[in-house]
The first five atom37 places (N, CA, C, CB, O) and aatype in JSON, in Angstrom:
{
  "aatype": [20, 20, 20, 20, 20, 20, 20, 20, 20, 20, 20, 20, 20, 20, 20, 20, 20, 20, 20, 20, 20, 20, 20, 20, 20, 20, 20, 20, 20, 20, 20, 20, 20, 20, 20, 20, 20, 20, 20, 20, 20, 20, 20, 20, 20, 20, 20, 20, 20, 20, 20, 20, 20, 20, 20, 20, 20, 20, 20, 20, 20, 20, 20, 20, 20, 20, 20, 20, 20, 20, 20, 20, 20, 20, 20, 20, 20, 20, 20, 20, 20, 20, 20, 20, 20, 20, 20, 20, 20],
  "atom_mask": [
    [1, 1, 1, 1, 1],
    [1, 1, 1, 1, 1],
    [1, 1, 1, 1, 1],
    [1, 1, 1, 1, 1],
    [1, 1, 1, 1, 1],
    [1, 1, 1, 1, 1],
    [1, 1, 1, 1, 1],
    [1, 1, 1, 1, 1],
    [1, 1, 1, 1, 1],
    [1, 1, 1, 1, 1],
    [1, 1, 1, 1, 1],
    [1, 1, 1, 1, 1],
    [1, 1, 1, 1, 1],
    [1, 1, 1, 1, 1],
    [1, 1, 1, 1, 1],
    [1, 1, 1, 1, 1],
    [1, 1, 1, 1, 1],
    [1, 1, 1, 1, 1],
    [1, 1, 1, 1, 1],
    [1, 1, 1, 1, 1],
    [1, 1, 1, 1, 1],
    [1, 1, 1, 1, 1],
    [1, 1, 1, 1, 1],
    [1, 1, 1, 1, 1],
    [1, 1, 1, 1, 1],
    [1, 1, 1, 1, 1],
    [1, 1, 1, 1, 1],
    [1, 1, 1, 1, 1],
    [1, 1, 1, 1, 1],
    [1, 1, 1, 1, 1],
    [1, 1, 1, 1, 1],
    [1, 1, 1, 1, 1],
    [1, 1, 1, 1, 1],
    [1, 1, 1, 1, 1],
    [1, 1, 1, 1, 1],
    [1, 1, 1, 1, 1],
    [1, 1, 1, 1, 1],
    [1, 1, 1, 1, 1],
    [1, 1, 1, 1, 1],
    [1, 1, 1, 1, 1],
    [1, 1, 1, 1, 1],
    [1, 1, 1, 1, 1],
    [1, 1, 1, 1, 1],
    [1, 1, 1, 1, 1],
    [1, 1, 1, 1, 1],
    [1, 1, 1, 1, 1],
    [1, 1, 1, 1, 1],
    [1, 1, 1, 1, 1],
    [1, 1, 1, 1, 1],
    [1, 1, 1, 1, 1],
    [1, 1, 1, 1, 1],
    [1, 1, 1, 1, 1],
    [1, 1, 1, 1, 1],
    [1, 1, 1, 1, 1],
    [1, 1, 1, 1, 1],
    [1, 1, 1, 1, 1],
    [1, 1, 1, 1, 1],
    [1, 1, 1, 1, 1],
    [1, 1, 1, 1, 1],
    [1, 1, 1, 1, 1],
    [1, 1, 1, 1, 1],
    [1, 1, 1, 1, 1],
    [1, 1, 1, 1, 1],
    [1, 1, 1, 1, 1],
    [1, 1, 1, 1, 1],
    [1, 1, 1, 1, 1],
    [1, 1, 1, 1, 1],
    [1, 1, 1, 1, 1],
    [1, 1, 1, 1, 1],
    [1, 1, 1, 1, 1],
    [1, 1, 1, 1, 1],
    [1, 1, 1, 1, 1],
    [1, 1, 1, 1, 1],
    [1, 1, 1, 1, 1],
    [1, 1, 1, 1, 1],
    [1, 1, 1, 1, 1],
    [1, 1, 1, 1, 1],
    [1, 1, 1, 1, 1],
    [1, 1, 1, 1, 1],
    [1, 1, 1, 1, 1],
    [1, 1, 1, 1, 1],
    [1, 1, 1, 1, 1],
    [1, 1, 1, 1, 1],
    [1, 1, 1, 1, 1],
    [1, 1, 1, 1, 1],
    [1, 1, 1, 1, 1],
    [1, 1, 1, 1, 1],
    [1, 1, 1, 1, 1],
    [1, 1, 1, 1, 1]
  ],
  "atom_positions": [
    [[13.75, 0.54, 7.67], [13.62, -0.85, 7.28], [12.21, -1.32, 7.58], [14.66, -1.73, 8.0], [11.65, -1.13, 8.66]],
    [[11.61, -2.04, 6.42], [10.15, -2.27, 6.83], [10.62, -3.98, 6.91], [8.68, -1.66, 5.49], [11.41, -4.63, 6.22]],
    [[10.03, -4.24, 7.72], [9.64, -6.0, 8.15], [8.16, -6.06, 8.51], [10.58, -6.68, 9.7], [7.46, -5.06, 8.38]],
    [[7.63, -7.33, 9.0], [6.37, -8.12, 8.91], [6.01, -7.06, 10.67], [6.6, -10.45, 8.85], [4.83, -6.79, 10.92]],
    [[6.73, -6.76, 11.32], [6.02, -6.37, 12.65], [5.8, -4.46, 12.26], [7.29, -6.84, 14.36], [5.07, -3.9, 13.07]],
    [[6.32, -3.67, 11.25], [6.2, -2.52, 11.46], [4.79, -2.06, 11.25], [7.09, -1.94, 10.77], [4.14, -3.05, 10.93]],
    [[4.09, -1.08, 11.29], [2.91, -0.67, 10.87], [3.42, 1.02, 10.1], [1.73, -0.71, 12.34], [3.9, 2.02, 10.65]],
    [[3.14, 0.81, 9.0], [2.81, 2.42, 7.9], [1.71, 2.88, 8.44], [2.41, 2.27, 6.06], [0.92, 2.47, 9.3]],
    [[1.8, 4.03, 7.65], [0.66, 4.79, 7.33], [0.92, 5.31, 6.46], [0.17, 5.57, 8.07], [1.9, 4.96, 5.79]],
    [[0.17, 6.3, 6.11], [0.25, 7.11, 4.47], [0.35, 8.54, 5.26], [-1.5, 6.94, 3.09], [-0.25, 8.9, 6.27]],
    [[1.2, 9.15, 4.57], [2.03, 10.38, 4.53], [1.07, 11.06, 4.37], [3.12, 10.61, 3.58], [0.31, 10.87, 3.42]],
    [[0.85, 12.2, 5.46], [-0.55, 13.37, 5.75], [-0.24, 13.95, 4.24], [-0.38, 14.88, 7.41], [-1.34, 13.81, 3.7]],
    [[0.46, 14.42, 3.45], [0.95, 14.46, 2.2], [0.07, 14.46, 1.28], [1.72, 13.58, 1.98], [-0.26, 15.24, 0.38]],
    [[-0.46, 12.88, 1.85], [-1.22, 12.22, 0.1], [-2.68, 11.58, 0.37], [-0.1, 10.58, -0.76], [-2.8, 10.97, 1.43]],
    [[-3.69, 11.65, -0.38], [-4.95, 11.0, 0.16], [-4.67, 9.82, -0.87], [-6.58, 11.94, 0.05], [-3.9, 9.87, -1.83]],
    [[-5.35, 8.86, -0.53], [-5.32, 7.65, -0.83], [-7.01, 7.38, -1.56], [-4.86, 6.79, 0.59], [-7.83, 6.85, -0.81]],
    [[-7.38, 7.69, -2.73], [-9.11, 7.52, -2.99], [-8.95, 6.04, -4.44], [-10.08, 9.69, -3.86], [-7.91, 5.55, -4.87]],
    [[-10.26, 5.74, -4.8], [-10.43, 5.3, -5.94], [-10.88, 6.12, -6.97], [-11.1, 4.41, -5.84], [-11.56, 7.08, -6.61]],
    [[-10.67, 6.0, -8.1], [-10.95, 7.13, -8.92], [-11.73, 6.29, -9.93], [-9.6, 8.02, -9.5], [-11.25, 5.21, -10.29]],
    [[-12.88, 6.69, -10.4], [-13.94, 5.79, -11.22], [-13.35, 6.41, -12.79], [-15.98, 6.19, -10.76], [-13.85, 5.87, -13.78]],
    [[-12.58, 7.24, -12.97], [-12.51, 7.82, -14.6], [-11.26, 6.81, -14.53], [-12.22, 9.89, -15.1], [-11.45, 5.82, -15.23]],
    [[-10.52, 6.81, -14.13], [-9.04, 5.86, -14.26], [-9.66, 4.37, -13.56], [-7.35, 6.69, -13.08], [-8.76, 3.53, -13.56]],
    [[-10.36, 4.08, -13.24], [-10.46, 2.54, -12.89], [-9.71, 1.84, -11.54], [-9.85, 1.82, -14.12], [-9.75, 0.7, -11.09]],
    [[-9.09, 2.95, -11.17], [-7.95, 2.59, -10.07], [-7.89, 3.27, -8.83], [-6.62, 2.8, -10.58], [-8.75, 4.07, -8.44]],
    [[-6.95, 2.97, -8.28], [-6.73, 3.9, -6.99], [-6.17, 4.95, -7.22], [-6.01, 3.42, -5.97], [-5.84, 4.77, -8.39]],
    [[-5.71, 6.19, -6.87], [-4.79, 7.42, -7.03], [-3.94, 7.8, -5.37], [-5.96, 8.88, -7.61], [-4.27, 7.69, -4.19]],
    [[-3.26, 8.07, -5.78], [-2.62, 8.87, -4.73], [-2.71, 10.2, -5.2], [-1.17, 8.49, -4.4], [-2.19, 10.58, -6.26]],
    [[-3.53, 11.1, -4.23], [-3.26, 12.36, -4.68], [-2.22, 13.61, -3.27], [-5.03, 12.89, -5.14], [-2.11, 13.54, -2.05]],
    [[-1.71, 14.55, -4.27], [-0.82, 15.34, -3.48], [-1.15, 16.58, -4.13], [0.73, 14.93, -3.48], [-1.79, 16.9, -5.13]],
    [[-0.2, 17.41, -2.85], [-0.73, 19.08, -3.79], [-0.09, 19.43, -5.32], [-0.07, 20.66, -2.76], [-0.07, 20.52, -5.9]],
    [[0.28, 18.46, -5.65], [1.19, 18.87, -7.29], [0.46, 18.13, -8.2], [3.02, 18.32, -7.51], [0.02, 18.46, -9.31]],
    [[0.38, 17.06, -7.56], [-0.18, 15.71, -8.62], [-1.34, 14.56, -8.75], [0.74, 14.89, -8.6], [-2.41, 14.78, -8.17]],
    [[-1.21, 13.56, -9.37], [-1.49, 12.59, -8.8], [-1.03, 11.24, -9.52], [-2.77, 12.74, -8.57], [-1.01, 11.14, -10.75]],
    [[-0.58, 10.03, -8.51], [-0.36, 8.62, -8.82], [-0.85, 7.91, -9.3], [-0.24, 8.06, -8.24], [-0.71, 7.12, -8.37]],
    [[-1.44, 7.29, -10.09], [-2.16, 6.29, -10.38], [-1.41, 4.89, -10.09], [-2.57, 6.48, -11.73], [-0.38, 4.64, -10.71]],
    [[-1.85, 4.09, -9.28], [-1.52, 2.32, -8.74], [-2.24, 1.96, -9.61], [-1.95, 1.57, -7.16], [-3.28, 2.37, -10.11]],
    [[-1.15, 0.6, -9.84], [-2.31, -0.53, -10.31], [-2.77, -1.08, -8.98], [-1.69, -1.9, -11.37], [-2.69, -0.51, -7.89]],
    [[-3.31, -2.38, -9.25], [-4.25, -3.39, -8.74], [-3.37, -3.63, -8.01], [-4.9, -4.5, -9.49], [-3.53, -2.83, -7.1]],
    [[-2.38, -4.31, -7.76], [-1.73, -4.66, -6.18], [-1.36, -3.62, -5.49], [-0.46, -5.5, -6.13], [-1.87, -3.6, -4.37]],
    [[-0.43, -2.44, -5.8], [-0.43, -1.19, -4.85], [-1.52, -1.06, -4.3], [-0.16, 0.05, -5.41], [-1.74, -1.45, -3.15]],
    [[-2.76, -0.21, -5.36], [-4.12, 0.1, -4.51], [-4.34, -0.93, -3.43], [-5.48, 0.09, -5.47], [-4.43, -0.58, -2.25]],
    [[-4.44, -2.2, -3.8], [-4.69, -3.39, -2.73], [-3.97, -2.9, -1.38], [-3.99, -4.99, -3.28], [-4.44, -2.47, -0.33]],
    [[-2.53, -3.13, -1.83], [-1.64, -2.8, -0.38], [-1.96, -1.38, 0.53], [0.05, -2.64, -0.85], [-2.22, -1.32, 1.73]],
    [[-1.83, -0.2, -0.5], [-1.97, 1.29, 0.06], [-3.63, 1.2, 0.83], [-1.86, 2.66, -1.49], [-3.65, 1.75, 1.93]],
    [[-5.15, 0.5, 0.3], [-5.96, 0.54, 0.83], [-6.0, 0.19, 2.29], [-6.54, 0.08, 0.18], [-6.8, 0.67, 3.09]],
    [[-4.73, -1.02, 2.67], [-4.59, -1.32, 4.23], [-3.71, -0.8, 5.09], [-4.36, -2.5, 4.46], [-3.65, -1.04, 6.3]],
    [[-2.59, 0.39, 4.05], [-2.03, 0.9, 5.45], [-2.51, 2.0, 6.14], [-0.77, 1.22, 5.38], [-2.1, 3.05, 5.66]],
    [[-3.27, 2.12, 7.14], [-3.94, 2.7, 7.59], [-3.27, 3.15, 9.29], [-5.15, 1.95, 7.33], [-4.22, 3.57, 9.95]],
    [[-2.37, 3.16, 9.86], [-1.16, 3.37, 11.18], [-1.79, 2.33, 11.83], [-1.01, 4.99, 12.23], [-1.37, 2.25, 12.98]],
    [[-2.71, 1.43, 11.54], [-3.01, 0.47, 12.96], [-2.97, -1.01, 12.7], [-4.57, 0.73, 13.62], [-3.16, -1.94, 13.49]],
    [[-2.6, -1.01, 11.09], [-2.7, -2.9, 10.69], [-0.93, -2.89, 10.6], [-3.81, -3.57, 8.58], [-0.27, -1.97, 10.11]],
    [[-0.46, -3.99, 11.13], [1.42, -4.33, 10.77], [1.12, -4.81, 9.41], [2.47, -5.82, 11.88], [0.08, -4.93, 8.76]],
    [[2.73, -5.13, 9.12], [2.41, -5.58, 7.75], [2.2, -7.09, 7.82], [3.56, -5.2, 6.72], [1.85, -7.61, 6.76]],
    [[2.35, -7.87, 8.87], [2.18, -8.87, 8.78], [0.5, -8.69, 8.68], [2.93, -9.61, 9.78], [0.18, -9.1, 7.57]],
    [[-0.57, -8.27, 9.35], [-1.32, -8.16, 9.21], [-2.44, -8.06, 7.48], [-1.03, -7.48, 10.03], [-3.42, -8.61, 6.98]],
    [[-1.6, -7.17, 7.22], [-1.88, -6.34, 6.26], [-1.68, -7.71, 4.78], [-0.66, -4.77, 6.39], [-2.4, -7.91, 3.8]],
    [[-0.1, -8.54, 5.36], [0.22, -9.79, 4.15], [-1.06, -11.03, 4.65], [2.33, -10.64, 4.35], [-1.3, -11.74, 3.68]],
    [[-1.74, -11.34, 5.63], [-2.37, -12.08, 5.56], [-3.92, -11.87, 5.01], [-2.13, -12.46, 6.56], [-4.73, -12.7, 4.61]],
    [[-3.98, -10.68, 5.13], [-5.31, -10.14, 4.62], [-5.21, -10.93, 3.24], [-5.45, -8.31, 4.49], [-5.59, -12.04, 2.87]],
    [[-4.67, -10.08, 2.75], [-4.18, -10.28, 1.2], [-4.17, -11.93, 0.36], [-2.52, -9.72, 1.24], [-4.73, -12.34, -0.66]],
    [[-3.37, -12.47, 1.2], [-3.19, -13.36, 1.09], [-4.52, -14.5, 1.11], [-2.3, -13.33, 1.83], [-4.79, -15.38, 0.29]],
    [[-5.25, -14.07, 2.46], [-6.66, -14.63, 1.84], [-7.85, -13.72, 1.33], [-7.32, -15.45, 2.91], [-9.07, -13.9, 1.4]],
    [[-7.11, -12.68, 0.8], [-8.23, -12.29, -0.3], [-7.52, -12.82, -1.95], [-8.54, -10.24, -0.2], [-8.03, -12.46, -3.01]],
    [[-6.71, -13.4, -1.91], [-5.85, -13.35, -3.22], [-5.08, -14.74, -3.12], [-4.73, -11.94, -3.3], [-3.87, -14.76, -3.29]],
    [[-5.83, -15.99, -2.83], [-5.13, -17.06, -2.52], [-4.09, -17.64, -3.17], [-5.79, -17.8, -2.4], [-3.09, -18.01, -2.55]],
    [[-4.24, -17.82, -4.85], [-3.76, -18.21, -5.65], [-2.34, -17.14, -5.94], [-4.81, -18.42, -6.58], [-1.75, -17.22, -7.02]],
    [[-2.08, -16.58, -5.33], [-0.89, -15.16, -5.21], [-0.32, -16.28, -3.86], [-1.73, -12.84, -4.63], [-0.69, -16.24, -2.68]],
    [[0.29, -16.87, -4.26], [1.43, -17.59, -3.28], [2.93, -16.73, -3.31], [1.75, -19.34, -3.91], [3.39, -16.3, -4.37]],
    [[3.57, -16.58, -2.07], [4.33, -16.22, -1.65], [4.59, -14.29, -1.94], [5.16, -17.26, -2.08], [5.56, -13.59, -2.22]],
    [[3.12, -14.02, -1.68], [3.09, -12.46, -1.93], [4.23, -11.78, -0.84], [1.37, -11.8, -1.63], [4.9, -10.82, -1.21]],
    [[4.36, -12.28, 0.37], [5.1, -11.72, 1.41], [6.12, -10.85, 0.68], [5.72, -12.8, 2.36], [6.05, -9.63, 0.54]],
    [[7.11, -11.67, 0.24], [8.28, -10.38, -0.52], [7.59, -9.13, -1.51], [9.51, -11.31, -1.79], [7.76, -7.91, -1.54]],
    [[6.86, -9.95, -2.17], [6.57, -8.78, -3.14], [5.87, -7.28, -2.13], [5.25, -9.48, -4.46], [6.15, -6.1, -2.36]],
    [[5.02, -7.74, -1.13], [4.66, -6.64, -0.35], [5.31, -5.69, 0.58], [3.93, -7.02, 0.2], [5.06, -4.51, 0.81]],
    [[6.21, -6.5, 1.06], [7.56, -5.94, 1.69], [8.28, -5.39, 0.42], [8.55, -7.18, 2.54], [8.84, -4.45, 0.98]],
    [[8.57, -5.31, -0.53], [9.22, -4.73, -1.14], [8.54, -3.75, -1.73], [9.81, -5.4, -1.77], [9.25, -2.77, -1.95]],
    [[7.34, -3.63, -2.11], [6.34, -2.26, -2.72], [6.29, -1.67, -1.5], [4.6, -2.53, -3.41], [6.49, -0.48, -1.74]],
    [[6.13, -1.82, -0.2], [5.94, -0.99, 1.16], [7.25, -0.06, 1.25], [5.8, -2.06, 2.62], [7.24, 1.15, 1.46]],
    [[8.82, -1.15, 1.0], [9.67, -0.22, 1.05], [10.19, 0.82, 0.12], [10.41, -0.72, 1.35], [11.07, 1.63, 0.39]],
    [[9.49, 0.68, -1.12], [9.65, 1.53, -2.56], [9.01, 2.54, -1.84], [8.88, 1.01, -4.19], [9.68, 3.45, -1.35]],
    [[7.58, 2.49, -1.67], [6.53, 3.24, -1.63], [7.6, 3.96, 0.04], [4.63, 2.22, -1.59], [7.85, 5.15, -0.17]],
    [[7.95, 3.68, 0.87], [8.13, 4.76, 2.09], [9.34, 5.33, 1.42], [8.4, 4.14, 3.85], [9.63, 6.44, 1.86]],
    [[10.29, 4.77, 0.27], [11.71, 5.39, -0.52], [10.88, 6.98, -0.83], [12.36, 4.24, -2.41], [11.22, 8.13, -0.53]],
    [[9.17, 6.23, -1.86], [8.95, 7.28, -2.4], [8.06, 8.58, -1.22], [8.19, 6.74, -3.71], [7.1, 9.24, -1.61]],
    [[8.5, 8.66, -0.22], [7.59, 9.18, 1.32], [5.7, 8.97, 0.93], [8.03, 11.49, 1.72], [4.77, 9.73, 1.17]],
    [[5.74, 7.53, 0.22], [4.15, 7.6, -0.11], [3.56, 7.15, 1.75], [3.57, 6.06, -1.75], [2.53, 7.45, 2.33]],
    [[4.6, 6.43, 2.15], [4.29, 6.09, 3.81], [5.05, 6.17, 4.78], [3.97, 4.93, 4.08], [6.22, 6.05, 4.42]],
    [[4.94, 6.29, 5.67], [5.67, 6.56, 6.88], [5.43, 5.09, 7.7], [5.06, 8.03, 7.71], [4.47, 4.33, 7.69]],
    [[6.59, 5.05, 8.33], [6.49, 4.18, 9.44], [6.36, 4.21, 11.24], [7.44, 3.66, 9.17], [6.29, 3.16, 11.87]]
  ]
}
């Protein structure tokens, strides 16, 4: 269960880069790779094992002011994304 006090990280698994031919972020793994849009990359760029997510929703929040009431939406891509083992908790 992810809530506002847990802290992720990203699964030794997958590197987390920007990719300049796709415009975006990637997740890459030994098979594949992900392409995020613009709010994943946003989110995946801060879980890093040492920001919570509360942390991580206020960042956001004032980098992205006009995005009112992002909290759920980030809690809910955090818990897709650890469904999909893109993070660990």
């Amino acid at each position: 269960m992810i809530d506002q006090a847990s802290v992720p990280s990203l699964n030794p698994m997958f590197r987390l880069q920007w990719e300049p031919a796709q415009q975006a972020h990637v997740l890459l793994y030994p098979e594949g790779m992900v392409r995020l849009n613009g709010p994943a990359g946003e989110i995946l760029a801060r879980v890093d094992g040492q920001r919570p997510v509360e942390r991580i929703i206020a960042e956001l929040a004032l980098k992205f002011p006009e995005a009112e009431g992002i909290d759920g939406d980030i809690l809910e891509f955090l818990a897709e994304a650890a469904q999909q083992n893109w993070v660990q908790l």
